[in-house]
C-alpha positions in Angstrom: 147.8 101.6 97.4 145.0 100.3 99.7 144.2 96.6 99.7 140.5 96.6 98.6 140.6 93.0 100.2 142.0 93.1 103.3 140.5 92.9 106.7 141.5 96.2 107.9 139.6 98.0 104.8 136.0 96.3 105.6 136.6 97.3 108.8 137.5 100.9 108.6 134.1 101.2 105.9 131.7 98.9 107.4 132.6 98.9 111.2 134.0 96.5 113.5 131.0 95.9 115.7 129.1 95.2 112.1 131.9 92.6 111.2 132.1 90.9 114.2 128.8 88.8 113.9 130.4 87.4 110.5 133.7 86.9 112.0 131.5 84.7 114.9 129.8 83.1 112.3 133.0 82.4 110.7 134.9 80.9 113.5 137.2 83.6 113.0 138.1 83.2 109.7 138.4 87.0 107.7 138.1 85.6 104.7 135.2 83.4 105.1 133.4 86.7 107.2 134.2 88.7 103.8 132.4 85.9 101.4 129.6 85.9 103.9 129.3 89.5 104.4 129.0 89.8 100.2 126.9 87.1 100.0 124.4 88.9 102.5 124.9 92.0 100.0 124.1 89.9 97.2 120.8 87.9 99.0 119.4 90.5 100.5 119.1 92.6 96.8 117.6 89.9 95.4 115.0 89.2 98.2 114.6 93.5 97.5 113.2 93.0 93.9 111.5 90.2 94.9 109.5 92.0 97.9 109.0 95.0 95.4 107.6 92.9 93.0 104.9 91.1 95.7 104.2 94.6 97.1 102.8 96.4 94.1 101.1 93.0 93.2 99.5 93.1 97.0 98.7 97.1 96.8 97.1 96.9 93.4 95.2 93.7 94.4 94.1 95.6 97.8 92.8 98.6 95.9 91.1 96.7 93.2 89.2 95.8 96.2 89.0 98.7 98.6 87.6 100.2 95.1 85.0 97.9 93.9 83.8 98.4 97.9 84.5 102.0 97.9 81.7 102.0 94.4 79.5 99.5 95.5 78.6 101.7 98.6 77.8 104.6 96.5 80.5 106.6 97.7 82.7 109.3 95.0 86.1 110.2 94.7 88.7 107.3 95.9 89.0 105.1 98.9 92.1 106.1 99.9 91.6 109.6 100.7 88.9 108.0 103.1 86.5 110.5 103.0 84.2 108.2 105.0 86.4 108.6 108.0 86.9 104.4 107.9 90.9 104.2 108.5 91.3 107.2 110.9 91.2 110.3 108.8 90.4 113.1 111.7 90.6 110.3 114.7 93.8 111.3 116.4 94.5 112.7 119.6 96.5 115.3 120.9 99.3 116.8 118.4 98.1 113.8 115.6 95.1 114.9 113.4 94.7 111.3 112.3 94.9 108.0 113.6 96.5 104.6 112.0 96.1 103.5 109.1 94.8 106.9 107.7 98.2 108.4 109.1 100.3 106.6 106.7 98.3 107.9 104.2 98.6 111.5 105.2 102.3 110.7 104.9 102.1 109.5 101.6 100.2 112.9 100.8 102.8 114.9 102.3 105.5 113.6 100.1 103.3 113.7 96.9 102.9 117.5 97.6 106.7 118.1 98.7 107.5 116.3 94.8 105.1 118.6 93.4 103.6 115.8 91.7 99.4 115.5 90.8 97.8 114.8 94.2 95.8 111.8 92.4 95.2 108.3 93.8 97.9 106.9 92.0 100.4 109.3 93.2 99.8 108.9 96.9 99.1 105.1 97.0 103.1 104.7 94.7 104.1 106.3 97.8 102.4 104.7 100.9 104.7 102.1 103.1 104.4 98.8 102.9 103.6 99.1 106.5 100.0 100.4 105.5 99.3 97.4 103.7 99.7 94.7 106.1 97.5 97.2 108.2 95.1 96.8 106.0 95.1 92.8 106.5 95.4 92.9 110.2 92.9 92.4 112.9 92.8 95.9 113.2 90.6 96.5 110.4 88.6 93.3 110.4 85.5 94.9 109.1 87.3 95.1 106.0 88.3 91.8 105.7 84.5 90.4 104.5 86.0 92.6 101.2 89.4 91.9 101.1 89.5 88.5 101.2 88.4 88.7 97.3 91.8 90.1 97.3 93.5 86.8 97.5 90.9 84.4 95.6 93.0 81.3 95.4 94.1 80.7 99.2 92.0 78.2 100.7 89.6 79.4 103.3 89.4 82.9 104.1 91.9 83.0 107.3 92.8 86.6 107.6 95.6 85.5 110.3 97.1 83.5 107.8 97.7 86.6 105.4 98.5 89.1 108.4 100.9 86.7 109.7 102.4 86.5 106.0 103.0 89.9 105.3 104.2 90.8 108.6 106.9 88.4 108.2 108.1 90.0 104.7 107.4 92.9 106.4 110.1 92.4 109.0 112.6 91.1 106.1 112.0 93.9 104.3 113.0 96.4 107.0 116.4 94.4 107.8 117.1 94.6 104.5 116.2 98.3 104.4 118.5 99.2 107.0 121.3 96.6 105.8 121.1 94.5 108.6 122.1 90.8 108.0 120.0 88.4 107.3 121.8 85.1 107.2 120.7 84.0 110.2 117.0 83.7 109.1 115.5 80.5 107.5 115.8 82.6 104.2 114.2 79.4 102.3 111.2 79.4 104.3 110.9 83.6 104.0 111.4 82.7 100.0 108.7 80.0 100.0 106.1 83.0 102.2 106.6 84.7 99.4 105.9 83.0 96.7 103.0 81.7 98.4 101.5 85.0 99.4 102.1 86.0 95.6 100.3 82.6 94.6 97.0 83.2 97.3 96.7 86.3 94.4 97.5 84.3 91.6 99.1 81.3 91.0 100.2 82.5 87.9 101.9 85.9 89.4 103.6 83.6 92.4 105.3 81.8 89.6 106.5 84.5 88.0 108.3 86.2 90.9 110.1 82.3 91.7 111.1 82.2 87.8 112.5 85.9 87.6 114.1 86.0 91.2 118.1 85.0 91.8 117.2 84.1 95.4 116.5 80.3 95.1 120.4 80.1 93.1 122.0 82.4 96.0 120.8 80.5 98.7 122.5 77.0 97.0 125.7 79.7 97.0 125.9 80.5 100.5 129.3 80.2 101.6 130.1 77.7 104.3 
């Protein structure tokens, strides 16, 4: 019977060149490179439910405003099928009808219609990237910003860097964690505390919550040495 612990068996499953940056990290040690490797497993899931939860907090408080904007100019229907040609519906070039951010959107729509699923608001923004938000915060779409900045009501000052810069870096955590990558060689504490933070600049209240329900702040006292 195989040895579900020995070196030889994470190896032949999870690859050699994948192992080797825990064996380095490890001084060599296989057993130590085994702890670490599980320990990235179980870190990286917890950051997982703790990025989901900030996301659909930061899409639904980006649409709440996008939405109130979207009324306030008079304008029917919803935002985000961007009928007013704002986010780069019908702007592309060459072989792409529409630019970014818009294509992200047209992505979403795509997938909404391959699941046969109601092509409604809700549908297509449950299925836009995260990507597309911190679009929507970035210099890119500065005109915006005047409007979303109610989006985040309790950060100090309205520094639109300050949220780009936030959600980029979860961003980039989130997509090393998507593709199981390892992430023990990040300041994981100070991704944790971005987080939170981010989550607070929407609500204190909501930044709490995600720090009380999370298992990241007890797996990061448990990382092996």
């Amino acid at each position: 019977m195989t040895n579900l612990q020995s070196w030889e068996f994470y190896e032949f499953h999870f690859g050699a060149a994948r192992l080797k940056h825990y064996l380095t990290e490890c001084g060599g040690d296989q057993d130590q490179a085994k702890l670490l490797y599980e320990w990235n497993s179980d870190v990286s899931a917890a950051f997982w439910e703790s990025l989901g939860h900030l996301e659909v907090g930061l899409r639904n408080a980006i649409d709440r405003q996008m939405s109130a904007r979207h009324i306030a100019k008079g304008r029917i229907g919803h935002w985000i099928f961007d009928e007013a040609r704002e986010l780069g519906r019908d702007a592309g070039s060459g072989a792409r009808r529409h630019a970014y951010p818009y294509a992200d959107i047209d992505t979403a729509i795509s997938r909404v219609r391959k699941n046969r699923m109601p092509l409604d608001s809700g549908q297509v923004i449950s299925e836009i990237s995260f990507g597309f938000w911190h679009q929507m915060v970035s210099k890119g779409q500065m005109f915006l910003w005047p409007d979303l900045v109610a989006a985040f009501p309790y950060m100090k000052g309205r520094n639109q860097a300050l949220v780009s810069t936030k959600v980029g870096a979860l961003r980039e955590l989130r997509n090393r964690i998507g593709h199981h990558h390892r992430i023990w060689a990040s300041d994981l504490e100070k991704k944790f505390d971005v987080l939170v933070a981010l989550a607070g600049h929407i609500d204190p209240n909501f930044g709490h919550w995600i720090k009380s329900e999370s298992q990241v702040p007890q797996l990061l006292k448990k990382r092996p040495q």
